[in-house]
N, C-alpha and C positions, 0 to 999 in steps of 0.2 A: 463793730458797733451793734452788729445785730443780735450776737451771743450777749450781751451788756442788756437791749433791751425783753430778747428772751428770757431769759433767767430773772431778771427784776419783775418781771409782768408773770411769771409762772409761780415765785417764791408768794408776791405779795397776792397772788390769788388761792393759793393755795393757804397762807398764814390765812386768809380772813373765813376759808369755809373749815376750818379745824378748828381755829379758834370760836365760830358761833358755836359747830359741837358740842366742844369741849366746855363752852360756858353752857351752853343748854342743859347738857348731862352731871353738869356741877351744882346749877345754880336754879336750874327749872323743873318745876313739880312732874310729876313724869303723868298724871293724868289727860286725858285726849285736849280737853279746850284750853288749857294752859300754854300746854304746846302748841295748841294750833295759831293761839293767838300770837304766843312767840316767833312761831316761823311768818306769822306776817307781815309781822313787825318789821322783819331784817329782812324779807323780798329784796329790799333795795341793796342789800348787801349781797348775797348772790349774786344778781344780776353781775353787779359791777366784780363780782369773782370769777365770775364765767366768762364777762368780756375781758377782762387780766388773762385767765389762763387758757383761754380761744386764741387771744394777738400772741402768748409766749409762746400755744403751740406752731401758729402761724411762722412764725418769725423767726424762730427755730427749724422749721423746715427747711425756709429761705436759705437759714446760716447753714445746715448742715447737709439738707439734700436728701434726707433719710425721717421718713416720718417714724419709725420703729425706732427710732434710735433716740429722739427727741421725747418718746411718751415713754422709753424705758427711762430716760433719765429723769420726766418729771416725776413718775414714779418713784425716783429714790430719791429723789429732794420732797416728795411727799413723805415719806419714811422719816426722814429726818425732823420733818416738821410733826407730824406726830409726837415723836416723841418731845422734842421740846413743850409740846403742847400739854402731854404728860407730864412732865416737871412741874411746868407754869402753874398746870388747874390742878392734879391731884396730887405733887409734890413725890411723884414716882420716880424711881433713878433705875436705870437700864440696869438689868444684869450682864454677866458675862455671857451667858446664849446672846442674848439680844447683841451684841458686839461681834460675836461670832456669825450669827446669819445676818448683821450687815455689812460684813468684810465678803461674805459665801457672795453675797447681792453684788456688790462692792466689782469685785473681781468677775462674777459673770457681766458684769455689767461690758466693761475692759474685750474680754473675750466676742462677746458680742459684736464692739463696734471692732475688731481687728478680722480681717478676712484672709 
């Protein structure tokens, strides 16, 4: 159950600080007080992004025992949410490099956790 609520509380933390990003650099003027006033706006969204992907590293630990093992993997479920993120806001589609260094990721990942 603990893999269920890690992964959920690291995904949905991870979608909401990509996502502000991603709409920030789409949708917001890139001048200093625009942004600034943006990023204040959504304080309350961090927040609650950090305590998502603080419990999923937490809780992930617990499940697996291995804190290196749990931040390589949000790492590549951050990868993945990138890119969707990509799609979403700027209607980019992965090439094939990009499919090839996340199989390269993929598979060290694998390596990593086998000893």
């Amino acid at each position: 159950m603990l893999y269920i609520y890690s992964s959920s509380l690291l995904l949905s933390g991870l979608l909401i600080v990509n996502a502000v990003y991603s709409y920030q650099s789409k949708h917001i003027d890139p001048h200093f007080w625009t942004t600034f006033k943006f990023q204040l706006l959504v304080l309350p969204l961090f927040l609650l992004a950090n305590l998502c992907i603080g419990y999923g590293v937490k809780f992930g630990y617990k499940a697996l025992g291995s804190l290196g093992y749990v931040l390589l993997a949000s790492k590549g479920l951050e990868l993945f949410v990138s890119l969707l993120m990509g799609y979403i806001f700027m209607k980019e589609s992965p090439s094939w490099r990009t499919w090839i260094g996340l199989a390269i990721i993929f598979i060290g990942f694998f390596v990593a956790k086998g000893k």
